[in-house]
C-alpha positions in Angstrom: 26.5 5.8 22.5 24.0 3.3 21.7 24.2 -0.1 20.9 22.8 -1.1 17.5 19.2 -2.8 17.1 19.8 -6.4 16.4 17.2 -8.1 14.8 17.1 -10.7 18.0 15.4 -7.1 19.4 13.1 -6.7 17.5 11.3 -9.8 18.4 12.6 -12.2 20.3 12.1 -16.0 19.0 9.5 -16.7 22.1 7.4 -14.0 21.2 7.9 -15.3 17.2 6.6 -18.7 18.5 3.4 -17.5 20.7 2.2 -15.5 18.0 2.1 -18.3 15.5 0.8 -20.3 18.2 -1.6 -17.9 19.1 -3.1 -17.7 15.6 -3.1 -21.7 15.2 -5.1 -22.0 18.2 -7.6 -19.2 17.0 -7.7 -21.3 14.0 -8.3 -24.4 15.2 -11.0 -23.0 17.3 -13.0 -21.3 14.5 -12.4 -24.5 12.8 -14.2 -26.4 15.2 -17.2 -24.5 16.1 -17.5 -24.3 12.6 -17.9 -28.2 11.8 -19.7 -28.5 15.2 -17.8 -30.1 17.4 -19.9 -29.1 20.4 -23.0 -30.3 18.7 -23.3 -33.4 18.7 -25.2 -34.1 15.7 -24.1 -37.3 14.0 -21.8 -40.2 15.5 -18.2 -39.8 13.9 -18.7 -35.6 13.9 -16.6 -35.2 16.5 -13.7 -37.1 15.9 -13.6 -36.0 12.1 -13.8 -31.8 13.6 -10.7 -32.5 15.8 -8.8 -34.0 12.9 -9.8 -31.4 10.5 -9.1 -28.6 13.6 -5.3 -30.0 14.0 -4.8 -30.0 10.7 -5.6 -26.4 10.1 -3.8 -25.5 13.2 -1.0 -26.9 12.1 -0.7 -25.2 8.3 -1.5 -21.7 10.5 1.3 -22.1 12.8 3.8 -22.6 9.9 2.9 -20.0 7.5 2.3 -17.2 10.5 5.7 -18.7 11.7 7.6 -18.6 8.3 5.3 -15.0 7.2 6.4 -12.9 9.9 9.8 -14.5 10.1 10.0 -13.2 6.1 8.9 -9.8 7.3 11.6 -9.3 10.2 14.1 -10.3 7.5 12.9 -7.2 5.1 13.2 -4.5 8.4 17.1 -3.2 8.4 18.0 -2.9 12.3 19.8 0.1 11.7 16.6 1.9 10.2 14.5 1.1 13.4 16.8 3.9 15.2 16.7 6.4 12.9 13.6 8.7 14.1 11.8 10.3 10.1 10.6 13.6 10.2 9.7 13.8 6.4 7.9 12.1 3.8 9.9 9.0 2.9 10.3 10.3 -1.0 10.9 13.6 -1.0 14.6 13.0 -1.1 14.6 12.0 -4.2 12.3 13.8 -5.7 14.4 17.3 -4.6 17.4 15.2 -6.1 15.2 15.1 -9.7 14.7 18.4 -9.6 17.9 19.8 -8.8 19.3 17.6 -11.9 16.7 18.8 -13.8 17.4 22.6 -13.3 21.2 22.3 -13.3 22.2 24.5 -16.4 24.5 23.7 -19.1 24.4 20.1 -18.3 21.5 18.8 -20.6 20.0 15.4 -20.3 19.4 13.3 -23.1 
């Protein structure tokens, strides 16, 4: 028997962390070439472009941390297991039309 999928499995709080990490420094990155950081062009640039870079950094680390965090609390662990070899709706729709072609029971 197997054991059940946690969702600890499903992503482990280290890989959680470097991917908001990893899209904070991407971020801050694109932020600074951006405002030209390794231009040089007026006195102050620099400073101002690091400042701006952290702070953007910092607001994409929380909401990639706190957005996929949201999203691994939508997946059900037991559904990760179950393997589906049919469109996800047609259950229901066969369960309409059954109803609907039951005789003798009318529905009103």
């Amino acid at each position: 028997m197997t054991e059940p999928t946690t969702r600890r499995d499903l992503m482990k709080p280290v890989q959680l962390l470097g991917l908001a990490f990893g899209a904070a420094v991407f971020a801050g990155v694109v932020t600074l070439i951006s405002m030209g950081f390794f231009q040089q062009r007026f006195e102050g640039q620099s400073e101002r472009a690091l400042v701006v870079a952290a702070v953007v950094a910092g607001i994409t680390f929380i909401v990639v941390l706190v957005g996929v965090a949201l999203m691994l609390l939508v997946i059900d662990p037991v559904q990760v297991t179950k393997t589906v070899d049919r469109p996800v709706l047609i259950a229901k729709d066969e369960e309409r039309a059954a109803d609907a072609s039951a005789p003798g029971d009318p529905k009103l």
